[in-house]
TIDREN-292603 format. One record per residue (C-alpha): residue in three letters; x, y, z. Coordinates in steps of 0.001 Angstrom, whole numbers, padded with zeros to 6 digits, always signed. Layout:
BEGIN
ALAXYZ...
//
This chain:
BEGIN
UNK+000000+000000+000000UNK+001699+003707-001278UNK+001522+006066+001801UNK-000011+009036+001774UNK+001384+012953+003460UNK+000123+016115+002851UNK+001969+018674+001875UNK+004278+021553+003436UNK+002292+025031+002687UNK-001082+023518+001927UNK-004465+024520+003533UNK-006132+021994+005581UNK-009296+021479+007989UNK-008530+019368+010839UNK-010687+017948+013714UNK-009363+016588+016553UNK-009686+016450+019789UNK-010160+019123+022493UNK-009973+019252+026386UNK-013735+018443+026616UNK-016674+016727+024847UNK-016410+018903+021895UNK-013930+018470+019222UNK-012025+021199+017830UNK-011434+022544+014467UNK-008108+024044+013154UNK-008207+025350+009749UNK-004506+026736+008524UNK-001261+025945+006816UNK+000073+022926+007525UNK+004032+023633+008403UNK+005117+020777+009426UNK+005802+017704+012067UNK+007020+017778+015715UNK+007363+016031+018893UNK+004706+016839+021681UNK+005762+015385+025008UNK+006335+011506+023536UNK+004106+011568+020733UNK+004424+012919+017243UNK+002162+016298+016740UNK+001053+018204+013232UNK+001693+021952+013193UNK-000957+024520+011407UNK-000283+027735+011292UNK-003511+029644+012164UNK-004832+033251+011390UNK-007429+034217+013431UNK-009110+037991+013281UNK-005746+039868+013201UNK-003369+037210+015271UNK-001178+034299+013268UNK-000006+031541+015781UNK+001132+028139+015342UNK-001196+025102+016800UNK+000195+021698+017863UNK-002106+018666+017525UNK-001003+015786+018530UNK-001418+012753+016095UNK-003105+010393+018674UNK-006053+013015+019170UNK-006171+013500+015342UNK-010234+012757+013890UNK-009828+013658+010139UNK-007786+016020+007997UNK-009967+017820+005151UNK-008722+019251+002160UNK-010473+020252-001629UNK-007640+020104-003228UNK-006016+016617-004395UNK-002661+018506-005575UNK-002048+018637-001674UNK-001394+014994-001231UNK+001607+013244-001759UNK+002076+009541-002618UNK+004890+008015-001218UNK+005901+004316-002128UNK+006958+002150+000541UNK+010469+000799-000568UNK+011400-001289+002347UNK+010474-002077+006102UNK+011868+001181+007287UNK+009390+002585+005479UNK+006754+001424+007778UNK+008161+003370+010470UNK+007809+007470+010748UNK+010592+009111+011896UNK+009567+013063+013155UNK+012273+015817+013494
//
């Protein structure tokens, strides 16, 4: 199965989880990949009325990512077993 990431710069609607019964919803730039504590996080820049800040979500909390654009994914083959594995910086 070819692996799927979205892309550096692209716009993206993500739901995940929040602090309470409600999930939240982050809608920005997707920057890039981090570590959170021990688990791996996204990073979206967000604009909000006149404030830009960057949000961490971590990938365990993660409901769906929503895009309308398919030029934002990237397919990535799987070459060997280390493949499997993701490796954030």
């Amino acid at each position: 199965m070819d692996m799927i990431e979205i892309k550096k710069g692209g716009k993206y609607r993500v739901l995940s989880a929040s602090g309470d019964d409600n999930p939240i919803t982050t809608e920005g730039e997707f920057v890039g990949y981090t570590v959170l504590g021990e688990e791996g996080a996204i990073v979206f820049r967000v604009k909000e009325k006149e404030k830009s800040f960057l949000r961490m979500i971590p990938v365990g909390g993660v409901f769906s990512i929503e895009f309308d654009n398919e030029d934002l994914l990237k397919v990535k083959e799987k070459l060997d077993e280390h493949d499997k594995t993701n490796y954030i910086n």
